[in-house]
MDTraj code that builds the backbone (N, CA, C; nanometers):
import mdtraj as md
import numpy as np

residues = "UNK UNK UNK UNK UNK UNK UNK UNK UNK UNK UNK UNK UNK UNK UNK UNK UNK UNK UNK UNK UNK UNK UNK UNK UNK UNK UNK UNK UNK UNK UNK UNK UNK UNK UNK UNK UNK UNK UNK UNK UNK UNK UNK UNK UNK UNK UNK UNK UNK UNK UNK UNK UNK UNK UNK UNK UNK UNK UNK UNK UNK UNK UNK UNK UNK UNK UNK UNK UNK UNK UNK UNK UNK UNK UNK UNK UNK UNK UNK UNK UNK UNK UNK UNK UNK UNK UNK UNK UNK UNK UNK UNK UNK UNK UNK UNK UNK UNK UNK UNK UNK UNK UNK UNK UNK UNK UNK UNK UNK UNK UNK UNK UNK UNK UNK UNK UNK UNK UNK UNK UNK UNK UNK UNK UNK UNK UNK UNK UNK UNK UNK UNK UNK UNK UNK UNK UNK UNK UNK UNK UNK UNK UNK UNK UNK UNK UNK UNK UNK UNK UNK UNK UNK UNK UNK UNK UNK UNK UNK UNK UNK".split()
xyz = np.array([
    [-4.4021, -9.3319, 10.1345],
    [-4.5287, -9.3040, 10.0723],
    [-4.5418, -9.3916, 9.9485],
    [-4.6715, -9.4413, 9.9357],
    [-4.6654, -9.5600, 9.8397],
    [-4.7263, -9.4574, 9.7205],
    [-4.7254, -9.4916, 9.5734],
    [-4.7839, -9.3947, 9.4905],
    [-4.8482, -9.5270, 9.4335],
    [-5.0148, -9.5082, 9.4058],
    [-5.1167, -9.5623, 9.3440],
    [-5.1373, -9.5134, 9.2121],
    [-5.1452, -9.6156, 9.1182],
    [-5.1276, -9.5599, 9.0204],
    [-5.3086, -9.6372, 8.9839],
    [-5.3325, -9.5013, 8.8508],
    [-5.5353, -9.5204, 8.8220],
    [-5.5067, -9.6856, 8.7325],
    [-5.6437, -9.7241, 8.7583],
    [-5.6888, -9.8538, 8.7145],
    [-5.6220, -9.8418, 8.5381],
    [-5.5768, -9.8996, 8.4529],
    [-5.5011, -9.9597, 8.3589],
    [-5.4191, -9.8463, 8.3008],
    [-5.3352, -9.8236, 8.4158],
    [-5.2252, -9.7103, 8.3605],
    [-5.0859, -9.8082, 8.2772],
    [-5.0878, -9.9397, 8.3334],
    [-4.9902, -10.0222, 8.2787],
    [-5.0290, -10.1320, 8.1469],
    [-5.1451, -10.0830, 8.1027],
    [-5.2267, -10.1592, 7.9512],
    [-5.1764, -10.0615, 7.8668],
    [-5.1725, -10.1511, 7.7243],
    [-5.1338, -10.0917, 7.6354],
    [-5.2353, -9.9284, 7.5814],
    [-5.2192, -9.8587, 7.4898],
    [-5.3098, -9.7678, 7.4447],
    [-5.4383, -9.8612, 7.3540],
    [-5.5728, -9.7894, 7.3772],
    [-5.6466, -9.8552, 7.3040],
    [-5.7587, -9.7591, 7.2276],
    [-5.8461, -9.8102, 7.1805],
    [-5.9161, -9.6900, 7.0710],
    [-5.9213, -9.5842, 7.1473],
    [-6.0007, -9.5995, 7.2135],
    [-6.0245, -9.4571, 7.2995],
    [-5.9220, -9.3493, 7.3341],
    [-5.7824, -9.4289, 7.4038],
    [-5.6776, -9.3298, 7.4261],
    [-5.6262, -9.2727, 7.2784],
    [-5.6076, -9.3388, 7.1429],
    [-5.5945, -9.3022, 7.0409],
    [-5.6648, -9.2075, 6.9603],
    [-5.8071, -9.1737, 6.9832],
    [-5.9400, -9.0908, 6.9586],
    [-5.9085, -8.9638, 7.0896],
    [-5.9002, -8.9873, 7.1510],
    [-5.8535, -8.8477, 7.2948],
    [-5.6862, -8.8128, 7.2450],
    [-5.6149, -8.8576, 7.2090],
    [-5.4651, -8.8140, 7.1497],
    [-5.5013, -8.7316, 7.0033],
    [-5.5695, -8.7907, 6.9543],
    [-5.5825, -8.7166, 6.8358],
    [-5.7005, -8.6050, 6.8475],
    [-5.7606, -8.5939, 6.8909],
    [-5.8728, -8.4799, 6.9501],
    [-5.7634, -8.4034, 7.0260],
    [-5.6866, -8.4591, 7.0986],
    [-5.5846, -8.3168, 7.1706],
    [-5.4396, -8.2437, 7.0741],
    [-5.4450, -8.3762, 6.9410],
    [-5.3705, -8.3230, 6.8414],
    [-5.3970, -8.1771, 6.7963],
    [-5.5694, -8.2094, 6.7803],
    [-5.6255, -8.1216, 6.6435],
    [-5.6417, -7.9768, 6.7130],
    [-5.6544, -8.0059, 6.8850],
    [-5.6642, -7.8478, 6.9284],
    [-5.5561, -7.7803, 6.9315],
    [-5.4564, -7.8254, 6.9681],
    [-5.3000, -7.7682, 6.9498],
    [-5.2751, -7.7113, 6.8387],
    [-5.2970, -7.7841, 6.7506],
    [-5.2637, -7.7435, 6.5544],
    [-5.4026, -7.6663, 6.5435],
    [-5.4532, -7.6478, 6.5852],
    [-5.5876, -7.5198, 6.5798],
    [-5.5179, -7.4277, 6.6661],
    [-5.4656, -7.3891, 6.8074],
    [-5.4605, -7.3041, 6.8674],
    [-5.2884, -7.2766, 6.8198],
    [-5.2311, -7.3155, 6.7914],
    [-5.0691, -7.3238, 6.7896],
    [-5.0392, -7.3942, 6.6460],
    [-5.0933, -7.3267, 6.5212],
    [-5.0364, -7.3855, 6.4025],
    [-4.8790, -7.4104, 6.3927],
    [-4.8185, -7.5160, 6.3682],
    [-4.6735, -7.4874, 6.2869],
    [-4.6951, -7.4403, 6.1645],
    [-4.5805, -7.3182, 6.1774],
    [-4.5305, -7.2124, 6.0517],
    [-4.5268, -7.3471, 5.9620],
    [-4.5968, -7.2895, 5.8179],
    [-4.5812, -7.3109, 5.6556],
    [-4.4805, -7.3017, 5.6239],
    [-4.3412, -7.2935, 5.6915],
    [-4.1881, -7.2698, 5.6190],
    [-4.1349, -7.3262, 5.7315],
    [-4.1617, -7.3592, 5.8350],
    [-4.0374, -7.4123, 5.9457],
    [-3.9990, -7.5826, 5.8692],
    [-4.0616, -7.6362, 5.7750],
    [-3.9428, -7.7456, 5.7276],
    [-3.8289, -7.7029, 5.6482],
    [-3.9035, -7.5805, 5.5645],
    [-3.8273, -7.5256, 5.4635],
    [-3.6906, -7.4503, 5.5849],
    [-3.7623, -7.3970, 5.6255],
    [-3.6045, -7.2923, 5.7660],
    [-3.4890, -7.4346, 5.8366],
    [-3.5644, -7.4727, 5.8547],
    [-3.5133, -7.6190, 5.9291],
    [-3.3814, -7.6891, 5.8282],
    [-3.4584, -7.7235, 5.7223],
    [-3.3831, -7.7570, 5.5847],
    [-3.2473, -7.6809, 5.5488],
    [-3.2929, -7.5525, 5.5366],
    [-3.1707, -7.4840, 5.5286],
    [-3.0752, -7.3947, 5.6428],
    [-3.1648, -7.4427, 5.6984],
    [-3.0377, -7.4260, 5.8784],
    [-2.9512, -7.5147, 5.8201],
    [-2.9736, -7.6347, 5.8124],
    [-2.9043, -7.7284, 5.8652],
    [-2.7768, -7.7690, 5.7341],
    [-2.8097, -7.6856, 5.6083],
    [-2.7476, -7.7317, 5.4685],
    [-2.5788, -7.6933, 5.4689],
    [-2.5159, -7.6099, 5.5587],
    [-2.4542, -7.5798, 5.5990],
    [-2.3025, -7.6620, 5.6079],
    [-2.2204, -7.6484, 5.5343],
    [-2.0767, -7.7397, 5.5330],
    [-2.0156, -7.7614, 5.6144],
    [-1.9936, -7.6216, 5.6810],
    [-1.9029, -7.5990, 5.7913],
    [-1.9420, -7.6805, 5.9401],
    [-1.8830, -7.7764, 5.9470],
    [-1.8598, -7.8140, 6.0663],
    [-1.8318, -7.6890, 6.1956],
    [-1.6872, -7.6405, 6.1889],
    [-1.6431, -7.5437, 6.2955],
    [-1.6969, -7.4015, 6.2582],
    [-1.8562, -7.3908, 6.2952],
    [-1.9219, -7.2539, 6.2549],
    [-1.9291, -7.1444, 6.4004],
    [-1.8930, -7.0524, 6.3621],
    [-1.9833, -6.9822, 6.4897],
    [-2.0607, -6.8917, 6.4271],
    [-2.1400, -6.9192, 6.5402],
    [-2.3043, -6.8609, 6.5131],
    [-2.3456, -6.7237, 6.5859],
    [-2.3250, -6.5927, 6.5449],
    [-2.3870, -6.4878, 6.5934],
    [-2.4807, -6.5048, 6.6512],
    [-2.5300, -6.3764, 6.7389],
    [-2.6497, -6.3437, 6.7902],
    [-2.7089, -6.2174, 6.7242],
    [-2.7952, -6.1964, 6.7779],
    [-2.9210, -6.0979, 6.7147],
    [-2.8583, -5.9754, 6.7915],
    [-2.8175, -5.8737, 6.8265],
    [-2.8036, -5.7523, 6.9321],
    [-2.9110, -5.6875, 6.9354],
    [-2.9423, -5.6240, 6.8484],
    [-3.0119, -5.5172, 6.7906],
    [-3.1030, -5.5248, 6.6202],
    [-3.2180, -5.4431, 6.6275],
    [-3.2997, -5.4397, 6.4609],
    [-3.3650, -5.3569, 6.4732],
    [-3.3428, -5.2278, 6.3506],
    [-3.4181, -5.1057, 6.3945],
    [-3.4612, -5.0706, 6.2351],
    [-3.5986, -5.0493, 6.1465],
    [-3.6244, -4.9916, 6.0902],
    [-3.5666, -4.8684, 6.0111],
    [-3.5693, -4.8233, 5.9675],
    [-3.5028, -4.7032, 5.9006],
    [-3.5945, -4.6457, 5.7773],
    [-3.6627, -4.4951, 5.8579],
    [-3.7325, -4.4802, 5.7912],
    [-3.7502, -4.3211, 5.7351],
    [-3.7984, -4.2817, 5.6242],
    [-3.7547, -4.1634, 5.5689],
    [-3.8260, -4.0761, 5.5809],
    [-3.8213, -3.9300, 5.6361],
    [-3.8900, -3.8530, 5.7146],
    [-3.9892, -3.7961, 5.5939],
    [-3.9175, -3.7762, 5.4588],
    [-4.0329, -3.6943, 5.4167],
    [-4.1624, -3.7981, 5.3643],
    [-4.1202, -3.9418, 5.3547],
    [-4.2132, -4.0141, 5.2543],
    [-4.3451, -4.0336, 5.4084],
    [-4.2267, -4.0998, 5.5235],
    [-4.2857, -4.1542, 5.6153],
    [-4.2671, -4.3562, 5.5948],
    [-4.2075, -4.3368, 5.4811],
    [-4.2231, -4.4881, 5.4368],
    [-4.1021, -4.5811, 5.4940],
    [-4.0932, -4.7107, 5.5046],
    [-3.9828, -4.7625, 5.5353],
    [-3.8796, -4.8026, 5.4306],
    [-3.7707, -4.7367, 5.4326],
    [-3.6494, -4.7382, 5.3534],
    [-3.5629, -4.9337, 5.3925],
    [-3.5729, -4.9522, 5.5019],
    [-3.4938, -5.0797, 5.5472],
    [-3.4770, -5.0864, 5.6626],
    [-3.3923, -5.1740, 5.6818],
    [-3.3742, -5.2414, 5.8184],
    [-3.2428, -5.2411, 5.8684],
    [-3.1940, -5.1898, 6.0017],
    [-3.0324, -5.2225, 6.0072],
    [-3.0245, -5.3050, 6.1117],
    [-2.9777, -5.4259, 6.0891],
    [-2.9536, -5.5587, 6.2247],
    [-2.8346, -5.5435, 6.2521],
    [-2.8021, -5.5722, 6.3316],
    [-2.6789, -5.5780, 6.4092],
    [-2.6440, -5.7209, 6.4681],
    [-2.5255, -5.7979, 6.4347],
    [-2.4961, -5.9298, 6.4905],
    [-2.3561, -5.9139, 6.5306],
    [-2.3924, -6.0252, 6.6749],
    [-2.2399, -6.0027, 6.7389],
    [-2.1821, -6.1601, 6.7648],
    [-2.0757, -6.1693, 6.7760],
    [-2.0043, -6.3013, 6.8270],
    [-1.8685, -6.2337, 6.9280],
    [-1.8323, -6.3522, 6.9592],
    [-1.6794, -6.3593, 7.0346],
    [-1.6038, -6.2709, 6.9606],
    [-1.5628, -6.3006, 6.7654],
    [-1.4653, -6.2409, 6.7388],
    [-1.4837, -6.1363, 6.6498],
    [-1.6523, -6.0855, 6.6110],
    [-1.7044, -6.0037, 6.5026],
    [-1.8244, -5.9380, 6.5382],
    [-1.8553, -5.8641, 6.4561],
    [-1.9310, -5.7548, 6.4658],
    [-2.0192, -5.7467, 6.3173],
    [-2.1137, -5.7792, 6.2936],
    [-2.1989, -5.7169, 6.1369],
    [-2.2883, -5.6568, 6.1866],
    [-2.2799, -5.5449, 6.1492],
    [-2.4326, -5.3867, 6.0894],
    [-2.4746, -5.4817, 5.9427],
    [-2.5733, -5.4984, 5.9571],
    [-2.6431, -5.5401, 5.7636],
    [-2.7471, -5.4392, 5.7529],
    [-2.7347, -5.3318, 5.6744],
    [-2.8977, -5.2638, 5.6542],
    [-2.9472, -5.3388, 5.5424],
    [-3.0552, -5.4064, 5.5349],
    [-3.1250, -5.4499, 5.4784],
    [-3.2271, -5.3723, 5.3979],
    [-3.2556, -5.2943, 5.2153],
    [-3.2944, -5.2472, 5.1517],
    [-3.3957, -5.2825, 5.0553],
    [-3.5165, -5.2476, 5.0360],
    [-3.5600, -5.3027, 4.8951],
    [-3.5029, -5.2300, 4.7554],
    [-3.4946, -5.3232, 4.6471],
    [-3.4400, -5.3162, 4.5522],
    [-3.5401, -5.3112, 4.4362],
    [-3.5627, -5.2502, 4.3400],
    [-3.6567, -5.1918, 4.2343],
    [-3.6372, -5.3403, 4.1773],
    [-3.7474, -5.3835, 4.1053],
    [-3.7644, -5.5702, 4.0858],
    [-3.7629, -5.6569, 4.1860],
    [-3.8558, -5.6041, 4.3439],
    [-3.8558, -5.6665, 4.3948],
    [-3.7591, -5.7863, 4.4691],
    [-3.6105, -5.7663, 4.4635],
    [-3.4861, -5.8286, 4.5363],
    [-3.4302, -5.7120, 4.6545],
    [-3.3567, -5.7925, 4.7087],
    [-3.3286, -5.6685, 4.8344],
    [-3.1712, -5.6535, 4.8353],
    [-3.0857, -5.5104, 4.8775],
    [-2.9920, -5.5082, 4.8222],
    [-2.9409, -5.5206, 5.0617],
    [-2.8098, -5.5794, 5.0536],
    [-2.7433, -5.5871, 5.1764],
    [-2.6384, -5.5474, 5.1793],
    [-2.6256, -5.4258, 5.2608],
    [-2.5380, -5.3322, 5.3241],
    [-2.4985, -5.3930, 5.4337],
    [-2.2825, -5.4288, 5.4454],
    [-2.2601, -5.4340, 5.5540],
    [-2.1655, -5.4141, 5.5910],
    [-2.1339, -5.3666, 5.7029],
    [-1.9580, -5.3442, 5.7895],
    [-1.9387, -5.4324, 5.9353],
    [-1.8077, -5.4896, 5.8840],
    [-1.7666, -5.5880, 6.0208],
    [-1.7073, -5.4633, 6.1113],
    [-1.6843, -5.5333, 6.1983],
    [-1.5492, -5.5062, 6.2980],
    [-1.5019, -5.5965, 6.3836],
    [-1.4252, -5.6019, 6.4107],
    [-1.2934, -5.5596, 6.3433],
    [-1.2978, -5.5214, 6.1774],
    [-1.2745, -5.4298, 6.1245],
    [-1.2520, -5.4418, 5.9633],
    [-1.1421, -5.5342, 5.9542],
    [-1.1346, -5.5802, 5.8270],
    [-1.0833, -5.6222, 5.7483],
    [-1.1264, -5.7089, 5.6201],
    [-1.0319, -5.7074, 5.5145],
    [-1.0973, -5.7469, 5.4078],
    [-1.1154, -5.9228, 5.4340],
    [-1.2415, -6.0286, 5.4149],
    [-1.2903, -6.1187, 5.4464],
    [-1.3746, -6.1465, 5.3021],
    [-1.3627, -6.2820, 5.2942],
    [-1.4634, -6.3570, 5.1761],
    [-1.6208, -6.3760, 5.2156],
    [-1.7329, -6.2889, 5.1733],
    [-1.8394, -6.2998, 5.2420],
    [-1.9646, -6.3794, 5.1844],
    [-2.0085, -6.4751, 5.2250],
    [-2.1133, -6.5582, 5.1435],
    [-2.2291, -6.5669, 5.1809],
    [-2.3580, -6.5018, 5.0850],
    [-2.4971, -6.5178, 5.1373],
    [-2.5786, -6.5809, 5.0962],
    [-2.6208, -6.6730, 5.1573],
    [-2.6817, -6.7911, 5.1491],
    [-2.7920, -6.7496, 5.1110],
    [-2.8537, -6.8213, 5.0162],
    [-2.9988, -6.7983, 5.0132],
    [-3.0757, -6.9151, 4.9590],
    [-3.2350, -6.9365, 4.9433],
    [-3.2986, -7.0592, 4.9256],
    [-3.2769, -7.0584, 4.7542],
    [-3.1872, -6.9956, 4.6625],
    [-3.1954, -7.0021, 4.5449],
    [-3.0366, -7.0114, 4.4709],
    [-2.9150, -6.9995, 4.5757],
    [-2.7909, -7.0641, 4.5706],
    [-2.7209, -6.9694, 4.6065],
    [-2.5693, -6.9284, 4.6510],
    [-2.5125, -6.8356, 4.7043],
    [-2.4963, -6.7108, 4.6736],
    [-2.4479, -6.6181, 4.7289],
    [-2.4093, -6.5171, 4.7022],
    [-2.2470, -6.4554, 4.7470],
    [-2.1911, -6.4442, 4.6366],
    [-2.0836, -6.3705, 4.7446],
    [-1.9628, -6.2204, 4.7159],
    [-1.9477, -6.1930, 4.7689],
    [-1.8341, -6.0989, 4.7506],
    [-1.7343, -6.1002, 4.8385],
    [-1.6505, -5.9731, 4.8808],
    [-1.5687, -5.9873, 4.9630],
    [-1.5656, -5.8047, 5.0456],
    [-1.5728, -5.8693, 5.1881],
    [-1.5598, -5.7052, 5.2599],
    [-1.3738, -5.6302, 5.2238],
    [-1.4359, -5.4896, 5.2349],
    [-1.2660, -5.4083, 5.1735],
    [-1.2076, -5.3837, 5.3251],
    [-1.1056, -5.2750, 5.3205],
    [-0.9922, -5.2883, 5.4336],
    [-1.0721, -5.2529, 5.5312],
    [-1.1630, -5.1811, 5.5420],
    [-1.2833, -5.0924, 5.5917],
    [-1.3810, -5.1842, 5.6670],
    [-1.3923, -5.3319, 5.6358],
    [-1.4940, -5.4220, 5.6399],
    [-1.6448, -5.4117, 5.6015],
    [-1.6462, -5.3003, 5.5275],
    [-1.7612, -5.2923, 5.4147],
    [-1.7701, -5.3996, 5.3115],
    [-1.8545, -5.4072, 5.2848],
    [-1.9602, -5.4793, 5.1938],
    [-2.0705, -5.4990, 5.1204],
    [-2.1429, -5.5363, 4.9853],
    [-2.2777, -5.4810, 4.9484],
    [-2.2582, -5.6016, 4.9002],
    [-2.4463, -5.6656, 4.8637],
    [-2.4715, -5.7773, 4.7987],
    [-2.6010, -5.7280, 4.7094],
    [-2.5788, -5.7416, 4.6120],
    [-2.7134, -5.6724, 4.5029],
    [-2.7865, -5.8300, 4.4779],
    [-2.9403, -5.7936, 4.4740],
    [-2.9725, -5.8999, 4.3554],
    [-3.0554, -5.9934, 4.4816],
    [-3.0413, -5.9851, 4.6264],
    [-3.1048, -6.0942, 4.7026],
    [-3.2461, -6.1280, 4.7213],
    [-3.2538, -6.2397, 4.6621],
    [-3.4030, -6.2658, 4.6925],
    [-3.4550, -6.2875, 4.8287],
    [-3.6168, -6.2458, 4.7945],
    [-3.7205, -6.2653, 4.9332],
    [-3.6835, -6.4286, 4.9897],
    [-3.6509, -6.4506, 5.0768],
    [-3.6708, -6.5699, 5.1592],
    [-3.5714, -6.5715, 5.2905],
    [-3.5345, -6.7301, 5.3060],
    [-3.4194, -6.7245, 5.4214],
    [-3.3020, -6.7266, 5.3578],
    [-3.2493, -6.6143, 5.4428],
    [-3.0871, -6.5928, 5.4312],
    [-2.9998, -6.6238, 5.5457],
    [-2.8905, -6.6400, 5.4969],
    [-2.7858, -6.6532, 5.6130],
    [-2.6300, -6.5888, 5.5653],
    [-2.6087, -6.4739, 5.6106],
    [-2.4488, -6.4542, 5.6113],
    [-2.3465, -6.5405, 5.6899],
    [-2.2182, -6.5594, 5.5563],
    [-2.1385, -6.5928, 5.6400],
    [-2.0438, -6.5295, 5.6155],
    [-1.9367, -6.5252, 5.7545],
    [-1.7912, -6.4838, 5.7069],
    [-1.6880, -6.5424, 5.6735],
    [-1.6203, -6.5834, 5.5911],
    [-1.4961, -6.6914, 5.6283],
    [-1.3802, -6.5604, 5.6301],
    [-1.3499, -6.6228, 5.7490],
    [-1.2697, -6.5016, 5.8523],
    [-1.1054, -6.5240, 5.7953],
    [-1.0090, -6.4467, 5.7054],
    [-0.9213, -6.5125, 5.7007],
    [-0.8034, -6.4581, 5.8105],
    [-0.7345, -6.6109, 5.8039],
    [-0.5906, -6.6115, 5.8939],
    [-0.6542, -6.7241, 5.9950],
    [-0.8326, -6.7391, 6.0157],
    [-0.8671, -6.8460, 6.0848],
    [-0.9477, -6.9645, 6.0463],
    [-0.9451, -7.0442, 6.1153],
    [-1.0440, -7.2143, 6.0244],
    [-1.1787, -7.2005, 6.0749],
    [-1.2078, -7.0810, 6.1107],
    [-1.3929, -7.0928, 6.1554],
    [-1.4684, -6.9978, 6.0994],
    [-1.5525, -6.9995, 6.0526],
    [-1.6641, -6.9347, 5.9835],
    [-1.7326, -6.8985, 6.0562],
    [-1.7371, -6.7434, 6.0781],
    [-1.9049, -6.6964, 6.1494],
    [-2.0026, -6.6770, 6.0332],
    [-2.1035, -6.6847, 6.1506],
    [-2.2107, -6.6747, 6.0617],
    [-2.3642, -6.6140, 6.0939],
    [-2.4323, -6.5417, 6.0884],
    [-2.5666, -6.4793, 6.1200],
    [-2.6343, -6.6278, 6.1437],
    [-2.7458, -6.6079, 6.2188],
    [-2.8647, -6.7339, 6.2311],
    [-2.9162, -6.7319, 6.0882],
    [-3.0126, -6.7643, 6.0420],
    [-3.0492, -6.8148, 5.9230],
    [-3.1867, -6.7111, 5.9454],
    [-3.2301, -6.6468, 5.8717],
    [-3.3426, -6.5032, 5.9097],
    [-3.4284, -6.5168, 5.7772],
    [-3.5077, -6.4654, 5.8018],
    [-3.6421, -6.4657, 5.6786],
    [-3.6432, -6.2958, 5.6318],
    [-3.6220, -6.2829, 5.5202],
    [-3.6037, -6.1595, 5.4383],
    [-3.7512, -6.1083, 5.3563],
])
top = md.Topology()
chain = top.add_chain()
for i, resn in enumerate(residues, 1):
    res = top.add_residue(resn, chain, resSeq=i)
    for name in ("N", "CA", "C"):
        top.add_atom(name, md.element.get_by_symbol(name[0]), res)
traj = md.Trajectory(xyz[None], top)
């Protein structure tokens, strides 16, 4: 079967195809804006040292909310990998910062660092694999663990707070 190809499919582009590309630009970015922060998310995905990272998944995210107000108290996510486990309830904090509640599992005590668009954060989980981070600002965050006894860092995806 021979395939015919339309009259100047092998000419370069010329006004016209350049005026119809950009008319099919402007409906896309009308019907399908790109997010106002995906350079900023992008940016700090990628700011990241660690070469040998592993990267959680999402399991679970459930609200948490308080029966008598009716109001929402926070958020508890759940992230899993190969060798870990984080619960983070996620809280608002009076001055507008949000406070992060979390327990690994396996417990154990681990150096924990939370990234944020305004410079780190960190503490360390106890024998328990509990943890709290006061003070976090609104934006993208990313937990990490540096797991000790091993050379790889887990780490949550990078999430908008």
């Amino acid at each position: 079967m021979t395939t015919v190809e339309p009259p100047g499919a092998n000419e370069p582009l010329d006004e016209l195809d350049f005026r119809l590309l950009a008319g099919l630009r402007e409906l896309w970015e009308d019907a399908d804006p790109m997010p106002a922060t995906l350079v900023e998310q992008i940016r700090f995905a990628i700011q990241l040292e660690d070469v040998d990272l592993e990267v959680m998944r999402i399991r679970e995210q459930e609200g948490l909310v308080d029966a008598r107000s009716a109001a929402e108290q926070g958020r508890l996510i759940t992230f899993d990998s190969e060798s870990l486990t984080i619960m983070v309830n996620v809280s608002p904090e009076p001055g507008g910062t949000i406070r992060l509640d979390g327990w690994l599992t396996p417990p154990a005590e681990h150096p924990i660092e939370v990234r944020t668009a305004t410079g780190p954060l960190t503490t360390t989980s106890d024998a328990e694999g509990r943890f709290a981070v006061n003070g976090v600002p609104h934006g993208m965050v990313q937990v990490l663990v540096r797991t000790v006894g091993r050379s790889r860092t887990v780490s949550t995806p990078a999430m908008e707070l």
